[in-house]
C-alpha positions as CSV (number, residue, x, y, z in Angstrom):
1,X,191.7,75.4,108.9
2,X,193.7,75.3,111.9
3,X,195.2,72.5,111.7
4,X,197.1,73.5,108.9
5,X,201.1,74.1,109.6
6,X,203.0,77.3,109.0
7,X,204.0,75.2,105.8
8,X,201.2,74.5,105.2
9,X,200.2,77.9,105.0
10,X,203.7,78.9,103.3
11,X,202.6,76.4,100.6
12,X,199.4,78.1,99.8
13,X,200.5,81.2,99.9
14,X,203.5,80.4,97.5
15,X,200.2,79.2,94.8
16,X,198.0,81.8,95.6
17,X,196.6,83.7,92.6
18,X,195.9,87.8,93.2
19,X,193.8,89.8,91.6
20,X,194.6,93.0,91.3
21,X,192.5,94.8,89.2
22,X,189.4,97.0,89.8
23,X,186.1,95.4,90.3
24,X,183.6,97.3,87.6
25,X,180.4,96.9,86.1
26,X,180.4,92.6,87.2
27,X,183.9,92.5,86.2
28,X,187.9,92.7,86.5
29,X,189.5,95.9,84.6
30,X,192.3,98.2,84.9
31,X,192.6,101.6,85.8
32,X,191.4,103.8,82.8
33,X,195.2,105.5,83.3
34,X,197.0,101.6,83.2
35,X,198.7,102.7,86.8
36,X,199.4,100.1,89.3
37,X,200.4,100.3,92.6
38,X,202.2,97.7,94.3
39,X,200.9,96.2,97.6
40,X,203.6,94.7,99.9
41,X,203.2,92.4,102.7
42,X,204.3,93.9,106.2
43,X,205.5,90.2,107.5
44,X,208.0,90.2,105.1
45,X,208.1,93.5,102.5
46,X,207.7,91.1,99.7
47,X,205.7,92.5,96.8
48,X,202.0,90.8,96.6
49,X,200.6,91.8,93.7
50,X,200.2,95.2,91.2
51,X,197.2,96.6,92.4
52,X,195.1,99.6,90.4
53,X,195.6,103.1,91.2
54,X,192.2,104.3,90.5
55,X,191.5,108.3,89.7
56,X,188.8,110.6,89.1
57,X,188.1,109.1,85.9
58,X,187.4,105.7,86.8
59,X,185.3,107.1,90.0
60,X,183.2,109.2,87.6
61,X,182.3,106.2,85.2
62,X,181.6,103.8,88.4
63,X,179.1,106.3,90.0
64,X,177.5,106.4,86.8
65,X,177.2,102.5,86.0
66,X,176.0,102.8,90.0
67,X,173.6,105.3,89.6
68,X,172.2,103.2,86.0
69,X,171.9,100.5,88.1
70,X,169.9,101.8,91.6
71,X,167.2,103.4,88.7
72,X,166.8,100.4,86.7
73,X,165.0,98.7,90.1
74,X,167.0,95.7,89.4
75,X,168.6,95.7,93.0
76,X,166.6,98.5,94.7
77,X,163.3,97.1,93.6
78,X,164.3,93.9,94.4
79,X,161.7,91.8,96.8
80,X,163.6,92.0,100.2
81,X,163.0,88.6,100.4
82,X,165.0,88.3,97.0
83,X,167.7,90.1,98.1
84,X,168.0,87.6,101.4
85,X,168.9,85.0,98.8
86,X,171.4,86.7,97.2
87,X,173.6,87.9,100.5
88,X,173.1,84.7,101.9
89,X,174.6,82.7,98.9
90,X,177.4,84.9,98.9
91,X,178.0,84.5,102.4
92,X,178.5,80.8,101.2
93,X,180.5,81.3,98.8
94,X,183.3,83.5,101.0
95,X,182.7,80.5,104.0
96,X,183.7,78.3,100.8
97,X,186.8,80.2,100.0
98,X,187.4,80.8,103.6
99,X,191.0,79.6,103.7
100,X,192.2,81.3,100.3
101,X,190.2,85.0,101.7
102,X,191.9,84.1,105.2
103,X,195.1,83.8,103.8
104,X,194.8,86.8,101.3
105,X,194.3,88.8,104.3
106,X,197.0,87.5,106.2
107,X,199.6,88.5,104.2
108,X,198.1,91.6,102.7
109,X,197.6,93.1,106.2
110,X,200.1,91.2,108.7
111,X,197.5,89.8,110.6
112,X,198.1,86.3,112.3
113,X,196.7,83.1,110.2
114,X,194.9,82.0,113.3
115,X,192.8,85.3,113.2
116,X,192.1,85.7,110.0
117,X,190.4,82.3,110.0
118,X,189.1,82.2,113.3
119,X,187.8,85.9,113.1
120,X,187.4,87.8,110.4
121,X,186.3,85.6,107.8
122,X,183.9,84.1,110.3
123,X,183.0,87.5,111.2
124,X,182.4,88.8,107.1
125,X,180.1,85.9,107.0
126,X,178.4,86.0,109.9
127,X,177.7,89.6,109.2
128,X,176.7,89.4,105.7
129,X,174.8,86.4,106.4
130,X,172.7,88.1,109.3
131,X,171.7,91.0,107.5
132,X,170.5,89.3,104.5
133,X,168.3,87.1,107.2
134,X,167.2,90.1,108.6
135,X,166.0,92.4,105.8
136,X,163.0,91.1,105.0
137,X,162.0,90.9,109.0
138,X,162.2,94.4,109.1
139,X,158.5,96.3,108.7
140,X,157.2,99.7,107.3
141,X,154.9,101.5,109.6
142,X,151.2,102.7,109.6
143,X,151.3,105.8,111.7
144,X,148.3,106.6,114.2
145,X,146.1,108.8,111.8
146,X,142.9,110.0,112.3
147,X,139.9,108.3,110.8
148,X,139.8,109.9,107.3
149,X,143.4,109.2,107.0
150,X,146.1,106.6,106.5
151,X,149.7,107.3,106.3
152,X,152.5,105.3,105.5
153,X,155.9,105.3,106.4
154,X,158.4,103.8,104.6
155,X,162.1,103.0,104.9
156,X,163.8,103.6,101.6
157,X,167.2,102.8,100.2
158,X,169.9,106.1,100.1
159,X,170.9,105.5,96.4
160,X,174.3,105.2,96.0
161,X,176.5,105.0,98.6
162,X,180.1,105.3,98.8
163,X,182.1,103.0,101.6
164,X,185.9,104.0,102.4
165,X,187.5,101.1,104.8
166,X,190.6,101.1,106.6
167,X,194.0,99.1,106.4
168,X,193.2,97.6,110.3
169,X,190.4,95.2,109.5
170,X,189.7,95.6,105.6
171,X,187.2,92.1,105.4
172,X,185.4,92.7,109.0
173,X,184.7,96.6,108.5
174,X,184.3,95.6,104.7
175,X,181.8,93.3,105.5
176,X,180.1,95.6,108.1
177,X,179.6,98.1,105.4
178,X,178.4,96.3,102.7
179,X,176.0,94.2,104.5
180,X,173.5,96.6,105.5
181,X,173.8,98.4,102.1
182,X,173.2,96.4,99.8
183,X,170.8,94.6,101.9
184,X,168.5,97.9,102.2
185,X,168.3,98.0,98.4
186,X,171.7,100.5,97.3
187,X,174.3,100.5,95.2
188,X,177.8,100.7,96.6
189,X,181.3,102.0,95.7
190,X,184.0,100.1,97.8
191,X,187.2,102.1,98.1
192,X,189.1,100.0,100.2
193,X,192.4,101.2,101.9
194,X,195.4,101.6,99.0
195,X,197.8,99.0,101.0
196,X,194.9,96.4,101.5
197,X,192.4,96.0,98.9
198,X,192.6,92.7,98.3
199,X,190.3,90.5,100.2
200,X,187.6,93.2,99.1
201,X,188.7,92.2,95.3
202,X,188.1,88.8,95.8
203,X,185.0,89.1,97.6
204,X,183.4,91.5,95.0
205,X,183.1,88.6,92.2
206,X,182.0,86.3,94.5
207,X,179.0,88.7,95.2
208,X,178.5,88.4,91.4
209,X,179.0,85.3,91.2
210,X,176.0,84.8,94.0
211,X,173.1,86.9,91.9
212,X,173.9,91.0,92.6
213,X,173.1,92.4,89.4
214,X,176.4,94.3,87.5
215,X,177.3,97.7,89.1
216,X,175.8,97.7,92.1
217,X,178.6,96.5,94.0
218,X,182.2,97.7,92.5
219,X,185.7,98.1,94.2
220,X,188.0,101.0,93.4
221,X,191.6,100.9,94.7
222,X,193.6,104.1,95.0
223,X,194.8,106.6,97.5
224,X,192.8,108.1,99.9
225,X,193.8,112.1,99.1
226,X,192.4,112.0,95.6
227,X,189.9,109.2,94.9
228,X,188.7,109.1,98.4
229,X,188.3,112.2,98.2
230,X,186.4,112.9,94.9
231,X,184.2,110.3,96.2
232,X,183.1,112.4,98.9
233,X,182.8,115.2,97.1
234,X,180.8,113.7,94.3
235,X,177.4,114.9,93.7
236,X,175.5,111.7,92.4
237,X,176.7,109.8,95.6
238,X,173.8,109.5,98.2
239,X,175.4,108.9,101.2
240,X,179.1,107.9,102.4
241,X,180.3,105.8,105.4
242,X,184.0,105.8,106.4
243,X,185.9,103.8,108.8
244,X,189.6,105.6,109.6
245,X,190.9,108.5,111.7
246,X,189.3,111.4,113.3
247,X,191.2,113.6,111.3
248,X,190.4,112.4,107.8
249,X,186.6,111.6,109.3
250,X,186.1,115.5,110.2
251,X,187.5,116.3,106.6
252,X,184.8,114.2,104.7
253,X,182.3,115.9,107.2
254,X,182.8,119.3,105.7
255,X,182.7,117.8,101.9
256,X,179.6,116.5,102.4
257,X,178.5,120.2,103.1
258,X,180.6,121.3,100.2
259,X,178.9,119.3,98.1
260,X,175.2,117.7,98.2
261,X,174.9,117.2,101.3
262,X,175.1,113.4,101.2
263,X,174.6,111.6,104.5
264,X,177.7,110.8,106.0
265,X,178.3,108.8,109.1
266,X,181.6,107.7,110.9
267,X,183.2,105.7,112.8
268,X,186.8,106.6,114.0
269,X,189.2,107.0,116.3
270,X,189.2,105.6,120.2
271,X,191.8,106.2,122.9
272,X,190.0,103.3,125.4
273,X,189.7,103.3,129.3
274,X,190.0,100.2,130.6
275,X,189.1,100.4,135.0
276,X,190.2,97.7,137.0
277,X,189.2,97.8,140.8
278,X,190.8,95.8,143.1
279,X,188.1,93.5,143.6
280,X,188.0,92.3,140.4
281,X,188.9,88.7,138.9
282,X,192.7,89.7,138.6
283,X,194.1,87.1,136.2
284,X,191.2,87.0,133.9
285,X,191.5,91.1,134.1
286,X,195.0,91.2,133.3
287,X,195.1,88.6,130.8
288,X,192.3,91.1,129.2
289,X,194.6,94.0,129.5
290,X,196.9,92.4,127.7
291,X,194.4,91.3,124.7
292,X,192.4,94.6,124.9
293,X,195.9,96.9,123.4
294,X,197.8,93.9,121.6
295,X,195.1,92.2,119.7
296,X,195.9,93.4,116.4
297,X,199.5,94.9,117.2
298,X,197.6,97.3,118.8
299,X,196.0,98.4,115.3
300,X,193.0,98.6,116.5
301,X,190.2,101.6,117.1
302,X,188.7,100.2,120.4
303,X,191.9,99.6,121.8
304,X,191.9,99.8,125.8
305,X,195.4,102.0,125.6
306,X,194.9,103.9,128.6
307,X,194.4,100.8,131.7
308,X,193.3,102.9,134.9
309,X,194.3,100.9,137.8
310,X,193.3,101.3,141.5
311,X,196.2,102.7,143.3
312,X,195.9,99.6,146.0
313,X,196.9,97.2,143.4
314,X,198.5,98.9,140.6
315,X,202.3,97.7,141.4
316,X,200.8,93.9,141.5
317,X,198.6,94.3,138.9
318,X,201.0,95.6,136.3
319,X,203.5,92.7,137.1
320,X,200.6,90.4,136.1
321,X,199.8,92.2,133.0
322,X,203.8,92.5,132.1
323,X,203.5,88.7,132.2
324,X,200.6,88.6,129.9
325,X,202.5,90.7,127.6
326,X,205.0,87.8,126.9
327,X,202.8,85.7,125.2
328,X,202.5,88.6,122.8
329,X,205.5,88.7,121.6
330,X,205.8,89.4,117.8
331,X,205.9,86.5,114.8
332,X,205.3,85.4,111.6
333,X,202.1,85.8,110.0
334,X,201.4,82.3,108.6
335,X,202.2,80.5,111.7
336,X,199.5,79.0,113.4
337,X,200.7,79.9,116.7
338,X,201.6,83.4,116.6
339,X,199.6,85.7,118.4
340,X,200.3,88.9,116.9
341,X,201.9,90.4,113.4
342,X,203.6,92.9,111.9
343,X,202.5,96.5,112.0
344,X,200.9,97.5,108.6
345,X,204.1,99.0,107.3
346,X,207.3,101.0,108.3
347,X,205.7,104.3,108.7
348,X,203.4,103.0,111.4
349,X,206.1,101.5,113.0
350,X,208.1,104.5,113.3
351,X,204.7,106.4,114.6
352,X,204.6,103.9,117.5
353,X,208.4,104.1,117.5
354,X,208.1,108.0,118.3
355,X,205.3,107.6,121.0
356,X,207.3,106.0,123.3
357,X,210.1,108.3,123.0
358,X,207.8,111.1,123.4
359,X,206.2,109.1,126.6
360,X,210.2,108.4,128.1
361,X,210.4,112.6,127.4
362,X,207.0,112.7,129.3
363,X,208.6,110.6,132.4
364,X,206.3,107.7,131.9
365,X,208.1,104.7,133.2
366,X,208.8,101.9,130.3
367,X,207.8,98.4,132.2
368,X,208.1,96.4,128.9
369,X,208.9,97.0,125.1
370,X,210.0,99.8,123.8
371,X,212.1,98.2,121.2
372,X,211.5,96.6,116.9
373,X,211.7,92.9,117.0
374,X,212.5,90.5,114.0
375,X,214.5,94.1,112.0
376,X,216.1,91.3,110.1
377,X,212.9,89.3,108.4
378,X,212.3,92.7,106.1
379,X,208.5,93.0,108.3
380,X,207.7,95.6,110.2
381,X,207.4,93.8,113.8
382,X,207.4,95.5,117.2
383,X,207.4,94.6,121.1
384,X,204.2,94.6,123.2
385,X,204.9,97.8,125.3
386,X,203.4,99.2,128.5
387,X,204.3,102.7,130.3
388,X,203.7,102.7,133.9
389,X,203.6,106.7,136.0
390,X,201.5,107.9,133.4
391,X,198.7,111.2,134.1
392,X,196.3,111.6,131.6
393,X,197.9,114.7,130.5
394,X,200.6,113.0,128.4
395,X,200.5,112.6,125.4
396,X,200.5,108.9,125.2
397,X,197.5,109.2,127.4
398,X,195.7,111.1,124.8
399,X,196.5,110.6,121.5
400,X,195.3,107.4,119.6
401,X,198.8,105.7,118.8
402,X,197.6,102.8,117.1
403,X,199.9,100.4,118.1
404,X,200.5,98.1,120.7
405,X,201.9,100.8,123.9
406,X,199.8,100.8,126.8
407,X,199.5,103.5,129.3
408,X,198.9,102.5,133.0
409,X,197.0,105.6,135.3
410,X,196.4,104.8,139.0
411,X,193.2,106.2,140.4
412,X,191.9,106.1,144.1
413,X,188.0,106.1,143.9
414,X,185.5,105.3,141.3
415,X,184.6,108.8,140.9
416,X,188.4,109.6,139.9
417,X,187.9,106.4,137.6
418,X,185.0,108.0,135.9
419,X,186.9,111.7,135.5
420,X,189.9,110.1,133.9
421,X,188.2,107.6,131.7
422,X,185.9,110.4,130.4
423,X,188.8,113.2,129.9
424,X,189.1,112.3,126.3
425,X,187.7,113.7,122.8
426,X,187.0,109.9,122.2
427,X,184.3,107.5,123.3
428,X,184.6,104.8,121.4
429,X,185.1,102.1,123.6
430,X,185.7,100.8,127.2
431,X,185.7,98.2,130.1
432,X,185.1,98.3,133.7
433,X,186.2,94.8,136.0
434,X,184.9,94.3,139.7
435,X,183.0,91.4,141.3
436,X,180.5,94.2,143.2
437,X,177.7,95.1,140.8
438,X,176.9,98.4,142.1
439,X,180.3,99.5,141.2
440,X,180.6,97.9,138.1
441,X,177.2,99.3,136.9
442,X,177.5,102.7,138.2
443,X,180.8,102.9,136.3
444,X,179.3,101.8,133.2
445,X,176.7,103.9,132.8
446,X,178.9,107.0,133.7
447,X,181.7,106.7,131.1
448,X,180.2,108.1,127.6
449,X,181.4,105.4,125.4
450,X,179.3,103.8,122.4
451,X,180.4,99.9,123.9
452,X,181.1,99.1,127.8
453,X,182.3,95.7,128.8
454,X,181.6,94.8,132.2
455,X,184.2,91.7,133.4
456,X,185.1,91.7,129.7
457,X,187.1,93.4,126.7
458,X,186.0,93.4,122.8
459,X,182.2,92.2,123.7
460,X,179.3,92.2,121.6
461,X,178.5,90.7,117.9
462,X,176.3,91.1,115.1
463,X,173.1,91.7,117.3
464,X,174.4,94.9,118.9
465,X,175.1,98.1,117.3
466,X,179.1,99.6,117.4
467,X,180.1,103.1,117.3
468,X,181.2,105.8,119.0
469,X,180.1,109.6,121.0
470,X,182.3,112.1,120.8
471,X,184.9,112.9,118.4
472,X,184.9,108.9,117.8
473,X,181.9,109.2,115.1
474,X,178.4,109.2,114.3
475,X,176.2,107.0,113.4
476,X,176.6,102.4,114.4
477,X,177.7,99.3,112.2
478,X,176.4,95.9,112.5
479,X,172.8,95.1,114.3
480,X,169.4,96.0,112.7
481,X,170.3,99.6,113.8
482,X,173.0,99.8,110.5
483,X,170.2,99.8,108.5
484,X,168.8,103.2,109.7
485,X,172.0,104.8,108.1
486,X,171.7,103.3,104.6
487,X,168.1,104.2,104.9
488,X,165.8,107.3,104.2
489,X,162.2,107.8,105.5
490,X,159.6,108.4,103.2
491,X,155.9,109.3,104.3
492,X,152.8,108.7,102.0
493,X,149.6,110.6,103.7
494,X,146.6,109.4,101.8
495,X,142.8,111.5,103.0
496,X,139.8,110.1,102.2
497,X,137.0,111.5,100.6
């Protein structure tokens, strides 16, 4: 896949065939209204396809076909063993239409052609793949009864579940959703975010295509504020899992209590600490620091934004992470050797464009950035920017940005270290680097995040669980500890005469 030029990729991309329409019931259809909405590529603000604008109507008759199809045992009653087969031939099938989903995701989301098929389709295998292997490893219990007794304990599938993904990483979070759910024995509702639904398209026929029975997995594009929303609110949806902001996350908290009660769990925003002591590996830390907020444009939940800096080394250090920053300069998508995209559209742009007038307002000091690149290829591009003389008290040391702007805080001690990292509403993620152990260690364990790299940024992989404390969610993706969420507990207490 990589060896493939940016013509190459043009080429493909100029043949590709889109599907735009709603994935219901086993099949392709269109909105019960006929709307469309048109999804545009952020490298280039070219139109990509008309996509479905899905309403009320169209979530009401998929929860129904969902619900028909969790009774009728056909899935949930399914031999775990059974259900393996199924997730791991459709793992096969997206590894063997990994360079049409690769692309698809490229340009629907902006992200660079050398990810797309060196991570995330990788990833949305891997993970679909592991959980099918893993489902029928996992064992009911026998509780310790007394002697007249015998109770059993069983782990049984939710029902129908409702997944809402973001625009950042539609195929990885995608994948990190389904998996687990449909390998537990539910039925799901995709809705996928409005401006990137369509590597989750794609992948829903190739899950028919690889055995899962009609209506137990369908995909329903439309907007967030009104579909998403009815979703959550719904009363014949047994649980709902949701990958985007704090803000929207705290709103689908309250309709769960609004309405049945459905089990919701979440995983949202981050506003990363990433702690460099002076004894660390320096170049490998800085070259981190540079991947850990512009991976992604920045677009990313675990982002390490806030890079706290002993004060002994700070000047050198940010020098050596300013260099970094120039091999992230902005370009296009489809060539191999860009490093990162566009942001996901104009709005986002201008958000980021805002934060760092509001952090020049604040008196942070603007090292590098700070300025749109490429204005004249009609994509939404901007520089890799870092604020140095920033206090935690600003606003770009605070609020979640979500886009590539790093904030630089010196600190003198590793207590200090600690305070700043965990003066946040988020605890996501974070990173500590030093060659002494004790430090390193002690450090992790202090700062309240759900994932701490030691000596390394963006760690961990399907065998590890991922979410956040704080206001940065509940419950964990991937690892056999996703399976807990999609999951109810069931005890049978048999006495014997």
């Amino acid at each position: 896949m990589l060896d493939k030029t940016i013509k190459d990729w043009q080429s493909a991309a100029a043949k590709l065939e889109i599907e735009g329409r709603a994935f219901i019931d086993g099949r392709y259809q269109d909105a019960l209204s006929g709307e469309t909405r048109a999804t545009l590529s952020p490298g280039d603000g070219r139109k990509l396809a008309d996509v479905a604008n899905c309403g009320t109507e169209d979530a009401d008759r998929a929860v129904a076909i969902a619900q028909k199809a969790f009774q009728s045992g056909a899935w949930s009653a399914m031999a775990p063993a059974d259900r393996k087969m199924v997730l791991v031939r459709w793992a096969e099938l997206i590894e063997d239409h990994a360079d049409e989903i690769a692309l698809l995701e490229c340009l629907d989301v902006g992200k660079p052609i050398a990810d797309t098929t060196g991570v995330d389709v990788p990833s949305a295998v891997r993970t679909i793949r592991w959980s099918g292997e893993a489902i029928d490893k996992v064992y009911d219990q026998i509780a310790p009864t007394p002697a007249n007794c015998l109770a059993l304990v069983q782990r049984l599938p939710l029902g129908v579940v409702a997944a809402i993904v973001p625009w950042n990483f539609p195929l990885s979070t995608t994948a990190w959703k389904l998996a687990p759910s449909l390998a537990t024995g539910n039925s799901v509702i995709l809705k996928p975010a409005s401006n990137t639904p369509l590597s989750a398209l794609r992948i829903a026929a190739l899950a028919s295509e690889a055995g899962l029975p009609d209506g137990v997995l369908q995909v329903l594009p439309g907007p967030g504020g009104s579909l998403g929303r009815h979703l959550s609110l719904h009363d014949d949806i047994d649980g709902l899992t949701f990958t985007g902001s704090t803000e929207v996350g705290k709103q689908l908290m309250q309709y769960s209590g609004e309405s049945n009660l459905k089990r919701t769990f979440l995983e949202l925003g981050g506003k990363s600490p990433n702690i460099v002591f002076a004894d660390a590996n320096l170049e490998k830390a800085a070259a981190f620091a540079a991947v850990a907020v512009f991976y992604n444009g920045g677009q990313t939940c675990t982002a390490g934004t806030r890079l706290i800096v002993e004060e002994n080394i700070r000047e050198q250090f940010i020098e050596m992470v300013v260099e970094q920053s120039r091999n992230w300069l902005p370009g296009d998508p489809l060539d191999p050797a860009t490093a990162m995209g566009p942001m996901i559209d104009a709005a986002q742009m201008k958000t980021v464009a805002d934060y760092v007038e509001i952090g020049r307002q604040e008196g942070a000091s603007l090292m590098a950035g700070g300025v749109q690149a490429m204005a004249d290829s009609g994509g939404c591009y901007y520089e890799p920017t870092i604020f140095d003389g920033v206090n935690n008290n600003m606003r770009i040391a605070r609020e979640e940005i979500f886009g590539p702007v790093m904030s630089v805080i010196g600190f003198k001690d590793a207590e200090e270290a600690i305070a700043i990292a965990n003066d946040s509403i988020y605890g996501l993620a974070g990173a500590v680097w030093s060659n002494n152990i004790n430090t390193a260690h002690q450090v992790a364990a202090a700062v309240r995040v759900g994932t701490m790299g030691i000596n390394n940024y963006f760690g961990g992989d399907m065998t590890v669980p991922f979410g956040g404390f704080k206001q940065s969610g509940n419950g964990r993706d991937k690892s056999i500890h996703a399976f807990d969420d999609y999951t109810e507990l069931k005890t049978t207490w048999i006495e014997f005469e």
